[in-house]
Backbone as CSV, one residue per row, in Angstrom:
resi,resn,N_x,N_y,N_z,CA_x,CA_y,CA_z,C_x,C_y,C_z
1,UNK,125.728,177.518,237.514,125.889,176.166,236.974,127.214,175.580,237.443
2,UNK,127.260,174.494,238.003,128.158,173.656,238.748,129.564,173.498,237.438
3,UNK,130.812,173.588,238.012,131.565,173.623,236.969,132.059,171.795,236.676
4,UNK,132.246,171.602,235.248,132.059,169.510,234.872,133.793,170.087,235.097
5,UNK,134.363,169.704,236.601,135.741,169.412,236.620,136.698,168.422,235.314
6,UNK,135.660,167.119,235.500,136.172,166.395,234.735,136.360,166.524,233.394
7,UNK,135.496,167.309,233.072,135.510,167.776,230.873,136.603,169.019,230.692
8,UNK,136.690,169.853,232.225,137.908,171.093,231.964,139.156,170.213,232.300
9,UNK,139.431,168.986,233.217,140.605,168.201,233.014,140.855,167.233,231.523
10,UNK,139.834,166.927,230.531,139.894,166.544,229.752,140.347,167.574,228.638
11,UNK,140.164,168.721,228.965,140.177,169.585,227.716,141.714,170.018,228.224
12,UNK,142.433,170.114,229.583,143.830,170.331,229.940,144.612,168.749,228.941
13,UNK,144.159,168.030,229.121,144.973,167.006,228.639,144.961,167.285,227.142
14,UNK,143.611,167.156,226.792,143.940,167.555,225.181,144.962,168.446,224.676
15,UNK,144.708,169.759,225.349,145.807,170.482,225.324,147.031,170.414,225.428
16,UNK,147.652,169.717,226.341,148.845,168.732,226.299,149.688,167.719,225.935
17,UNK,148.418,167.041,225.131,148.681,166.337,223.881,148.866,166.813,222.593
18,UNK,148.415,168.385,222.630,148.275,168.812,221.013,150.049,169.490,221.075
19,UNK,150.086,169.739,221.873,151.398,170.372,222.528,152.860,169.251,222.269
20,UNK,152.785,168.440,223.024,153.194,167.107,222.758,153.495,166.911,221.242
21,UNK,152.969,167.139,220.458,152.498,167.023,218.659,153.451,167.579,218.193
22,UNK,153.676,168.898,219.043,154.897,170.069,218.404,156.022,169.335,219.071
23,UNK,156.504,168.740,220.172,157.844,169.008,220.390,158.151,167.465,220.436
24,UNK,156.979,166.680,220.713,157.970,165.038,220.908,158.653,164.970,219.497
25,UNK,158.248,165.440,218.430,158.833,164.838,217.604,160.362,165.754,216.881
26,UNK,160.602,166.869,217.874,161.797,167.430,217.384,163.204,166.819,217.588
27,UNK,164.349,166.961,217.148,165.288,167.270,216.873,165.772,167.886,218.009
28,UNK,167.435,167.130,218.407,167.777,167.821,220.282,168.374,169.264,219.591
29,UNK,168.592,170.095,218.379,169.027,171.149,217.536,167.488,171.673,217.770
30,UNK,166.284,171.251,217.761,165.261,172.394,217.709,165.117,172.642,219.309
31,UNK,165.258,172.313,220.219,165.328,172.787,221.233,165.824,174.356,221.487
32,UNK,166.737,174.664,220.956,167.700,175.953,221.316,166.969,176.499,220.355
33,UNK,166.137,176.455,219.246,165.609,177.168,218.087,164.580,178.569,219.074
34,UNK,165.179,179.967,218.474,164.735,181.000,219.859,163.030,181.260,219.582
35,UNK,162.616,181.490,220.831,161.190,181.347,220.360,160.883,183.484,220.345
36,UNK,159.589,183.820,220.142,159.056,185.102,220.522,159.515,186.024,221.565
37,UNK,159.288,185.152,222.505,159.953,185.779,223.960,161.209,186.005,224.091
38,UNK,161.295,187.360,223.844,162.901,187.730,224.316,164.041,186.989,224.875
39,UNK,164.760,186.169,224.186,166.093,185.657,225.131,165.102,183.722,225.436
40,UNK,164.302,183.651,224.797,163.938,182.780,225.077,163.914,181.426,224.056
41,UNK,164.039,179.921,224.701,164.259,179.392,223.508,162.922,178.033,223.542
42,UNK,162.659,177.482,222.753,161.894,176.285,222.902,161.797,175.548,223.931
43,UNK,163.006,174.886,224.574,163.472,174.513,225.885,162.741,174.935,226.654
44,UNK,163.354,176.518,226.940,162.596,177.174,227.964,160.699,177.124,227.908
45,UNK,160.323,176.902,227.030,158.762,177.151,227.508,158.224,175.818,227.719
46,UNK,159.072,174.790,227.795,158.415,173.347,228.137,159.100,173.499,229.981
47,UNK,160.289,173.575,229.918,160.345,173.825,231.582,159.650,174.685,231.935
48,UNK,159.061,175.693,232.034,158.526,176.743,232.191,157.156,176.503,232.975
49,UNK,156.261,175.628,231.814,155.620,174.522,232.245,155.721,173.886,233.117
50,UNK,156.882,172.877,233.102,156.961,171.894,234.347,156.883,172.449,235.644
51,UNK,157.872,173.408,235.534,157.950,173.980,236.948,156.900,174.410,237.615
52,UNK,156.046,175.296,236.845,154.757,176.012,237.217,153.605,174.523,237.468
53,UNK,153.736,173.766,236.410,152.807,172.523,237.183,153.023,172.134,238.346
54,UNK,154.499,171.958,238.728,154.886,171.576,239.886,154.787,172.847,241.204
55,UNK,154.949,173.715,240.691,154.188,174.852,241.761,153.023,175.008,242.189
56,UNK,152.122,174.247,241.088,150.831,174.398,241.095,150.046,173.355,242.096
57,UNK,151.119,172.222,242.377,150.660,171.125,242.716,150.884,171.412,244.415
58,UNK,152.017,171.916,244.368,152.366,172.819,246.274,151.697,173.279,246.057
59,UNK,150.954,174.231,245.656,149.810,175.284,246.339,148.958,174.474,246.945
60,UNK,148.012,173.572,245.948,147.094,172.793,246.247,147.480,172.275,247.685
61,UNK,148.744,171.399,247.481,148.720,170.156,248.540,149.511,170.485,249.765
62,UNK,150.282,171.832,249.508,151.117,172.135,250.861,151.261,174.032,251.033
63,UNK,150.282,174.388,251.078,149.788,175.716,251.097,150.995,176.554,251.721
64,UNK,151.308,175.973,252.862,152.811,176.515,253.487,153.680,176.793,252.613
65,UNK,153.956,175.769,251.905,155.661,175.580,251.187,155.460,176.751,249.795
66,UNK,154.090,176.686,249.487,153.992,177.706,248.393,154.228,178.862,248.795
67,UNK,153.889,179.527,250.129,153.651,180.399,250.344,155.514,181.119,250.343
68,UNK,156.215,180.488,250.672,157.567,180.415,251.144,157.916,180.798,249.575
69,UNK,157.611,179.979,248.426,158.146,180.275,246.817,156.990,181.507,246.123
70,UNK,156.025,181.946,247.133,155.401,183.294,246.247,156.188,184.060,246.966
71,UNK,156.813,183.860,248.188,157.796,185.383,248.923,158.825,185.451,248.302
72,UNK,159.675,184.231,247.842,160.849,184.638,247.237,160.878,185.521,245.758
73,UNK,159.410,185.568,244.970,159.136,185.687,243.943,158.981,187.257,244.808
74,UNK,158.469,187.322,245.160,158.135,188.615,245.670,159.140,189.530,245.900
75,UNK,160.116,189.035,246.776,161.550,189.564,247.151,162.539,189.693,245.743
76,UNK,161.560,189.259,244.937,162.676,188.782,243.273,163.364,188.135,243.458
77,UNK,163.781,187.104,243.978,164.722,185.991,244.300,164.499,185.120,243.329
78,UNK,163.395,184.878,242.630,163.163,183.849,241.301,161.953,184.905,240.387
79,UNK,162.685,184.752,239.005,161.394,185.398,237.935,161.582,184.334,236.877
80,UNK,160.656,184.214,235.936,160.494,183.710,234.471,161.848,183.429,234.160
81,UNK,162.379,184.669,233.790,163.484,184.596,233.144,165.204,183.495,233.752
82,UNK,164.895,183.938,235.112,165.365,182.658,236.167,165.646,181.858,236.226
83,UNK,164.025,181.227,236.329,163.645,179.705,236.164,164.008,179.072,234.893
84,UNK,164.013,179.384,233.864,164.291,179.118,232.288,165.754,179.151,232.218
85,UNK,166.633,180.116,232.555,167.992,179.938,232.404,168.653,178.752,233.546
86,UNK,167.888,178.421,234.689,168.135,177.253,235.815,168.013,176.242,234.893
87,UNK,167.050,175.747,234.257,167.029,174.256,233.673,167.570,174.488,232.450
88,UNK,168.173,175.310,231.726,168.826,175.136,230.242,169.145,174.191,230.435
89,UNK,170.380,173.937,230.789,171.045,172.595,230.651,170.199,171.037,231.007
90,UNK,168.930,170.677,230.611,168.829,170.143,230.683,168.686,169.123,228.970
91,UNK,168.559,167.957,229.216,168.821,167.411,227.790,167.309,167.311,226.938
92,UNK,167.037,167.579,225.863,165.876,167.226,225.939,165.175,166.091,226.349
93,UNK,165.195,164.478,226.152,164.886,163.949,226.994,164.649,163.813,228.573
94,UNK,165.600,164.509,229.002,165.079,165.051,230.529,164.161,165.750,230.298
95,UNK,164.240,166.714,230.044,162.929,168.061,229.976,161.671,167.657,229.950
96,UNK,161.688,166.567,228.395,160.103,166.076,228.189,159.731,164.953,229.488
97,UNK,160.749,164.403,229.725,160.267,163.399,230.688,159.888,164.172,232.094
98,UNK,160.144,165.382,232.470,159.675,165.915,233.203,158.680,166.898,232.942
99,UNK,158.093,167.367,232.154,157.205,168.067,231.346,156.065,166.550,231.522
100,UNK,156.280,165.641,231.302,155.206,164.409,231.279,154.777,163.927,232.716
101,UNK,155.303,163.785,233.498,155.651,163.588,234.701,154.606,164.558,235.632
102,UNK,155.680,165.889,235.457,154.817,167.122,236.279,153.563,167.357,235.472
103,UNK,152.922,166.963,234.814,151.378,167.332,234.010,150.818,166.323,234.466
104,UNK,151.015,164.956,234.308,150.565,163.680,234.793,150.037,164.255,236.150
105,UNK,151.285,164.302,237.193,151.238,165.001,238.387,149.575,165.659,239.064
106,UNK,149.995,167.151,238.152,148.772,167.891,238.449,147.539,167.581,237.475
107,UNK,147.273,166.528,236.743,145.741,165.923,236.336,145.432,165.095,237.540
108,UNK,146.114,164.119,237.811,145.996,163.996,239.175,145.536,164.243,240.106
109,UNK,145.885,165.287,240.788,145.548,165.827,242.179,144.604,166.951,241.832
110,UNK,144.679,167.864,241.064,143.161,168.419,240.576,142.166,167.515,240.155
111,UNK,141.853,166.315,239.759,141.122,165.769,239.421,140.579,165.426,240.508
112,UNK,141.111,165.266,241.730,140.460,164.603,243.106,140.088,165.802,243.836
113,UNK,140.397,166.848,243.402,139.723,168.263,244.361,138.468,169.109,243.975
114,UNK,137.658,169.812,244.743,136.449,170.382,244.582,136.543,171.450,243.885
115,UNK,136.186,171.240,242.659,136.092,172.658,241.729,136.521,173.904,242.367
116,UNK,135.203,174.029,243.416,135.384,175.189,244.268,136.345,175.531,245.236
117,UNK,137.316,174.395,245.563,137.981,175.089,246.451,139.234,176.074,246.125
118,UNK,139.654,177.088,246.958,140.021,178.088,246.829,141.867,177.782,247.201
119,UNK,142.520,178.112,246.087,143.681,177.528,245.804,145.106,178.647,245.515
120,UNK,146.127,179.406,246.697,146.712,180.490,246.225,147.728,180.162,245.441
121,UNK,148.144,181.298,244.877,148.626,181.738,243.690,149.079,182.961,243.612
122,UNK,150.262,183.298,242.699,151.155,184.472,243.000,149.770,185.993,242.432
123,UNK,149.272,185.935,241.936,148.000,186.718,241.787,146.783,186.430,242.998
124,UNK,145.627,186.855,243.071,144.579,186.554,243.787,144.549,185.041,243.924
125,UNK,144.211,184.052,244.945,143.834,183.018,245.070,142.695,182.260,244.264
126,UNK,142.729,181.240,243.543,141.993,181.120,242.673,140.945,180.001,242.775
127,UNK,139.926,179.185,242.167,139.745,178.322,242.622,140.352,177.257,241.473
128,UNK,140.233,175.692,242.364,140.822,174.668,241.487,140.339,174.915,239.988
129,UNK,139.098,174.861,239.692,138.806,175.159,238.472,139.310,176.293,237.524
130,UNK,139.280,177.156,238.051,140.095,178.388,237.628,141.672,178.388,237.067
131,UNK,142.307,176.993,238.709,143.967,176.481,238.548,143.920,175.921,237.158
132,UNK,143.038,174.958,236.758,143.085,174.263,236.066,142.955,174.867,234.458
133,UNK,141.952,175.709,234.696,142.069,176.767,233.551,143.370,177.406,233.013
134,UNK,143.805,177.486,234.107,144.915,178.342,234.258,146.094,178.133,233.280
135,UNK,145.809,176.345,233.912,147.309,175.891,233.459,147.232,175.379,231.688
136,UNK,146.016,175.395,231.052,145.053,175.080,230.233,145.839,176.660,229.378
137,UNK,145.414,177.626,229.475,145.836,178.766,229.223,147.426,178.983,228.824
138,UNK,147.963,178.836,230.046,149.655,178.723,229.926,149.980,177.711,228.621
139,UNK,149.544,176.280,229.155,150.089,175.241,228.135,149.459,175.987,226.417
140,UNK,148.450,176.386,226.197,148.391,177.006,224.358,148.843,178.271,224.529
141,UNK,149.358,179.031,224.958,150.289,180.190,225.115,151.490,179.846,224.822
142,UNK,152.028,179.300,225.801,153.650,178.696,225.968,153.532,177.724,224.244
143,UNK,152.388,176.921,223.918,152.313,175.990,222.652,152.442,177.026,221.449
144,UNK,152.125,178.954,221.590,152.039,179.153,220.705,153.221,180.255,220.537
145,UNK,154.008,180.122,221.115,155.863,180.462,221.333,156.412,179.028,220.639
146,UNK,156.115,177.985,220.944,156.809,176.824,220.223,156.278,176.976,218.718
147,UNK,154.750,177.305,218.307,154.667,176.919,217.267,155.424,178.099,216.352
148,UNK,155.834,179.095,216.605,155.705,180.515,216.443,157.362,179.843,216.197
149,UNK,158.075,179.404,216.513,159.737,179.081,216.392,159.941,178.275,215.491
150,UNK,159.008,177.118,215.372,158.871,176.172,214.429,158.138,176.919,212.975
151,UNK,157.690,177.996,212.951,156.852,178.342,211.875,155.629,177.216,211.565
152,UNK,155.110,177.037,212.651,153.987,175.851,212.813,152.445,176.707,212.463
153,UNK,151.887,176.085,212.018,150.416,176.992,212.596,149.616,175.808,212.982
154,UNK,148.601,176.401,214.242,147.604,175.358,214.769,146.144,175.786,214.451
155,UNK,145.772,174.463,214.355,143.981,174.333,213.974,143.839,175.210,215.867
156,UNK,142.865,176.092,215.307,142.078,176.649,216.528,141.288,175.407,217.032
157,UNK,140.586,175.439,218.242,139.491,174.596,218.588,138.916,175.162,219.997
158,UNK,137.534,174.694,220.229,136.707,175.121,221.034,137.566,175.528,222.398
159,UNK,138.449,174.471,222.971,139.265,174.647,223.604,139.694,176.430,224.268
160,UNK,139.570,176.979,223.433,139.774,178.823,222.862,139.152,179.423,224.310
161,UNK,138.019,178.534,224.220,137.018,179.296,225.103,137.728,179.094,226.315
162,UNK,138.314,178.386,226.948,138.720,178.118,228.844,139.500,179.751,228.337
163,UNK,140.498,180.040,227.381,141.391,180.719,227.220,140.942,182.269,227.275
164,UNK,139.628,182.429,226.263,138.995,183.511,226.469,138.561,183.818,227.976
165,UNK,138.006,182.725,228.609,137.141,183.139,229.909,138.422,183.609,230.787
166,UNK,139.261,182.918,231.191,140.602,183.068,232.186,141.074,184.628,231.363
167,UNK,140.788,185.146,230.625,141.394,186.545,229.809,140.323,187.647,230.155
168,UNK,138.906,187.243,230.194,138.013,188.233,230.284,138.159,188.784,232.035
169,UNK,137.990,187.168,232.627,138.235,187.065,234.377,139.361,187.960,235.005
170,UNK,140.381,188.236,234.153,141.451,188.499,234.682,141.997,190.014,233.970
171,UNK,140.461,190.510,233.763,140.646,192.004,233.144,141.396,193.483,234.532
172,UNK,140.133,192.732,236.120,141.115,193.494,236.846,142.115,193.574,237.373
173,UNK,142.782,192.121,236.941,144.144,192.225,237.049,145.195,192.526,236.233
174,UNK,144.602,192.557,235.341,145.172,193.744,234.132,145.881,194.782,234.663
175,UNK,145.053,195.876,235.721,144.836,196.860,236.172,145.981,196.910,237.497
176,UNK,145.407,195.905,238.460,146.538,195.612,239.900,147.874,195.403,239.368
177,UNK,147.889,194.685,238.215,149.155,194.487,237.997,150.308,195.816,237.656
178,UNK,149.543,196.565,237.056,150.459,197.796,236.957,150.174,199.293,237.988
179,UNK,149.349,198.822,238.898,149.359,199.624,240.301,147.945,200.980,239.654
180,UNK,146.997,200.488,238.612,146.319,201.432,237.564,144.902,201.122,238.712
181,UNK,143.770,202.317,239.294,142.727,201.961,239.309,141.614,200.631,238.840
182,UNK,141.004,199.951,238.613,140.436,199.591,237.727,138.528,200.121,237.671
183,UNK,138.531,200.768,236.455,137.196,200.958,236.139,136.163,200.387,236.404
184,UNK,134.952,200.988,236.887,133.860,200.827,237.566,132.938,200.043,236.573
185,UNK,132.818,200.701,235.066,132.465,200.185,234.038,132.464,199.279,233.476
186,UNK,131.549,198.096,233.647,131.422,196.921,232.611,131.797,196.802,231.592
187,UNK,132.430,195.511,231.306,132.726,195.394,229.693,132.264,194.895,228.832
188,UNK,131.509,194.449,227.854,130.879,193.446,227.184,131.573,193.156,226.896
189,UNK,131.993,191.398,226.361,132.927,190.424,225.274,132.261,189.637,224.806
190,UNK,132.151,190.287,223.219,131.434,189.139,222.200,132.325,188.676,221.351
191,UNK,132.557,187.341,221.298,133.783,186.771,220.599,132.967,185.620,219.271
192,UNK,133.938,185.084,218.263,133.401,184.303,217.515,134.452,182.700,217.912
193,UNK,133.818,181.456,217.896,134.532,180.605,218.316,135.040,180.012,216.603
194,UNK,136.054,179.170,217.112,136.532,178.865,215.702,135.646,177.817,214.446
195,UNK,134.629,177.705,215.324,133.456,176.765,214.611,132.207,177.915,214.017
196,UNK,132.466,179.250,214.559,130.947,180.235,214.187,130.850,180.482,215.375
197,UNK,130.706,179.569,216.221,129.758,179.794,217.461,130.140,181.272,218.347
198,UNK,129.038,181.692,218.675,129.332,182.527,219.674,129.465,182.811,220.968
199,UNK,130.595,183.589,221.591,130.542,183.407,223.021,131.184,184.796,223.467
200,UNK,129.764,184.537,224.332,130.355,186.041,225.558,130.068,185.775,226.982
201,UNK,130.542,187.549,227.397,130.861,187.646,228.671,130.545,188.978,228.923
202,UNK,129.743,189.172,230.239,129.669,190.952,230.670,127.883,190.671,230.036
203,UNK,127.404,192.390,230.738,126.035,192.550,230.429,125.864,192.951,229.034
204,UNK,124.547,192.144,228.407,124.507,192.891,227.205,123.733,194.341,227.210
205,UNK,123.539,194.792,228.136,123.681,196.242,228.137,124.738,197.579,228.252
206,UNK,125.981,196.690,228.461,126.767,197.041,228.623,127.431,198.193,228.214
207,UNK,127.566,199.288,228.049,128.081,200.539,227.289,129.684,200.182,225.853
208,UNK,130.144,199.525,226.874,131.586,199.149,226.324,131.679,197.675,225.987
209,UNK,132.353,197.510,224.790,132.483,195.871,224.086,133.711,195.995,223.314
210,UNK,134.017,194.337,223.724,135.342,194.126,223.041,134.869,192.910,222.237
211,UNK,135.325,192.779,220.598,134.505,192.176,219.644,135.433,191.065,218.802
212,UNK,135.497,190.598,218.316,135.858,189.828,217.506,136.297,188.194,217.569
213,UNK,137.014,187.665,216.616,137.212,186.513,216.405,138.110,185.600,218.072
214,UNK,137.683,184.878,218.250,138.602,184.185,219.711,139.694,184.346,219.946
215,UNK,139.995,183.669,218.503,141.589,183.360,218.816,142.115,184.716,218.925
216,UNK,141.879,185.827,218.045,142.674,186.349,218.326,142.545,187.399,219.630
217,UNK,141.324,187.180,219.985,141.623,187.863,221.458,142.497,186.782,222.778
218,UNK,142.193,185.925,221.966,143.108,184.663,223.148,144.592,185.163,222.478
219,UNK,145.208,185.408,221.777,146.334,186.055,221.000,146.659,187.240,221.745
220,UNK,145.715,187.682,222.079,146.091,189.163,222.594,146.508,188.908,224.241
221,UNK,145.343,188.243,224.779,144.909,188.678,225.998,146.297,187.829,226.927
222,UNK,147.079,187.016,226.202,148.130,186.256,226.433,149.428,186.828,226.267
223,UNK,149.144,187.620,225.423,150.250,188.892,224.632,151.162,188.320,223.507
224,UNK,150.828,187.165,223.147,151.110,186.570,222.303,151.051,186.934,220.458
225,UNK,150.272,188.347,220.734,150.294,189.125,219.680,150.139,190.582,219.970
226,UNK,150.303,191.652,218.896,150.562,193.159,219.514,148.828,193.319,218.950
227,UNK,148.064,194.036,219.953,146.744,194.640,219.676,146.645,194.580,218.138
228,UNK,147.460,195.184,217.313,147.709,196.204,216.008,147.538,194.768,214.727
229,UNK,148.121,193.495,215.347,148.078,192.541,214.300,146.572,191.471,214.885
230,UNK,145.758,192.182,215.361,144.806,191.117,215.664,143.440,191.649,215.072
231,UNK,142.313,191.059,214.777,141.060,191.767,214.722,140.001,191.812,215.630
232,UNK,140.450,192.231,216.821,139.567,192.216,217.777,139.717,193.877,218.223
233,UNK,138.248,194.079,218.288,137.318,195.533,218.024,137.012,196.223,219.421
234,UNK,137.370,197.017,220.069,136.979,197.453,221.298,136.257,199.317,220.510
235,UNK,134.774,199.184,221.742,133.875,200.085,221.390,133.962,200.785,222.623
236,UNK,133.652,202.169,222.823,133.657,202.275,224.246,135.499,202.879,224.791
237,UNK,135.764,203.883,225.581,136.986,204.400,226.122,137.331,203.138,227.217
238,UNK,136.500,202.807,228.006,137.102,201.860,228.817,137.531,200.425,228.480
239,UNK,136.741,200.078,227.696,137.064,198.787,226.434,138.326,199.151,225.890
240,UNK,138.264,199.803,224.785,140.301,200.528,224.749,141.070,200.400,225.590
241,UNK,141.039,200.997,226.716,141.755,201.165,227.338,142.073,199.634,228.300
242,UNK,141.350,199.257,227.988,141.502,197.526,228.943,142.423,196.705,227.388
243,UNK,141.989,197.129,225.989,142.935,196.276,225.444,144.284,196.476,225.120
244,UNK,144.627,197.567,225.757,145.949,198.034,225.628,146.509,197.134,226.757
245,UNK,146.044,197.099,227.875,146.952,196.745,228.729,146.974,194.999,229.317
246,UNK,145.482,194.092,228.328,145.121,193.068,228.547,146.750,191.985,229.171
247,UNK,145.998,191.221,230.241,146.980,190.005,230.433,146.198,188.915,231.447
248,UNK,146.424,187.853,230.601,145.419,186.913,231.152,146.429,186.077,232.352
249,UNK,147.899,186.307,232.775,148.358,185.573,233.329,148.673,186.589,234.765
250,UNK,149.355,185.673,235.876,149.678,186.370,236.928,151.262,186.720,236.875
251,UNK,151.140,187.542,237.675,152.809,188.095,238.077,152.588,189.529,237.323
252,UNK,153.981,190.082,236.891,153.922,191.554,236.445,153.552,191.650,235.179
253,UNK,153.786,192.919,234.443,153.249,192.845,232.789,154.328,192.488,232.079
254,UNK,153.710,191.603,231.358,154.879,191.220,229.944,155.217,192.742,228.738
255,UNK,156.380,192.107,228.257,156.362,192.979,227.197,155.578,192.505,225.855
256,UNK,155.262,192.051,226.034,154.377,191.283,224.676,154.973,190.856,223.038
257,UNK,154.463,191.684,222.214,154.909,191.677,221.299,155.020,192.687,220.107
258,UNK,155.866,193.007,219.275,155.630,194.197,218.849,155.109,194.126,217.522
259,UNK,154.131,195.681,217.676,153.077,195.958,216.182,154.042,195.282,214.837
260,UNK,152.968,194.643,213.925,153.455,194.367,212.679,154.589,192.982,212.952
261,UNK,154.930,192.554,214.090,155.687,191.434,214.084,154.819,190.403,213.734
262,UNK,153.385,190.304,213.554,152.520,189.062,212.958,152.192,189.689,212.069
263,UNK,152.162,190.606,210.882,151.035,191.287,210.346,150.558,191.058,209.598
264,UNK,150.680,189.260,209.297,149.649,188.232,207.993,148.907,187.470,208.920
């Protein structure tokens, strides 16, 4: 089934607007307020953003020049932690105005490209649709480090699902990322959406299944929570063993988060 570009760029914007919700209206004092991520502060996960939109937008449109900023990443010449301490100093009004800017940006120029075409990236090359997922993913990840600083909580929404699929997709890179085989063995993923609905992934014959509520496998698979505070059910040794090491994003493994740091 042909992927509706236009309803996964609608559901990126939504996302960016719900996002938007949390920080246009802070205080230039909640900026520095430290978020989850180690050493990290509010600030940092809105640049974090920008930048990566704006990386995202060289891949697409100048395949060369990206290729030049995945080597330096490679060589370690720029990481996460890097990029975030480079723009501290910016004011918040700068930040958001570039956070608005670089998103504007890449709705844009993904909106005019073919689902299918094939788009690199510091992980496997992906396609636009996938980019777009991608960045869909990052933005309620990175949204749930802001809300997580603010002591915010967010209404789940269908939305969940781009988040689940980019988490299930990116099980064997789970695996590459820490130099681990990856298993021959199928996984089933039966998840619950935040409306009831249900949604999966993998054969339903599958030997091995990973079970429960969305969000919190979108919680997990982001690392945005420790396995131990979520209710999502893995059946099966290879199912286990994929939720220990889940990560729905590219580059190396995060440290995540530790057991009992959510445990309501």
């Amino acid at each position: 089934m042909p992927v509706d570009l236009s309803a996964l760029i609608a559901d990126l914007a939504a996302e960016t607007a719900a996002l938007r919700e949390l920080t246009d209206p802070l205080a230039d004092a909640d900026w520095r307020l430290p978020t989850p991520a180690a050493g990290w502060i509010v600030a940092d996960q809105v640049s974090h953003l920008a930048y990566f939109d704006e990386v995202s937008v060289t891949a697409a449109v100048d395949p060369k020049r990206f290729a030049d900023i995945a080597d330096e990443a490679v060589r370690g010449a720029t990481d996460a932690d890097a990029i975030a301490a480079q723009f501290r100093g910016l004011r918040p009004a700068e930040l958001q105005e570039w956070f608005a800017t670089a998103r504007d940006r890449f709705l844009e120029v993904f909106s005019g490209l073919d689902p299918a075409q094939r788009v690199p990236w510091f992980g496997p090359p992906m396609s636009v649709a996938s980019s777009v997922t991608a960045r869909l993913m990052e933005t309620w990840a990175h949204g749930q480090d802001i809300a997580d600083a603010l002591g915010a909580v967010r209404e789940p929404t269908g939305r969940l699902r781009h988040v689940a699929h980019i988490g299930v997709g990116a099980r064997a890179y789970s695996y590459f990322a820490r130099g681990l085989p990856v298993p021959a063995e199928p996984v089933r993923v039966e998840l619950v959406g935040p409306a009831g609905e249900q949604w999966s992934w993998g054969p339903a014959e599958a030997e091995n299944l990973v079970s429960g509520p969305a969000l919190d496998f979108c919680l997990l698979v982001t690392q945005r929570r420790h396995r131990a505070d979520t209710a999502v059910k893995a059946s099966g040794a290879v199912a286990d063993d994929w939720l220990g090491i889940a990560q729905s994003f590219a580059g190396p493994p995060g440290t995540g988060r530790a057991p009992g740091q959510f445990a309501s």
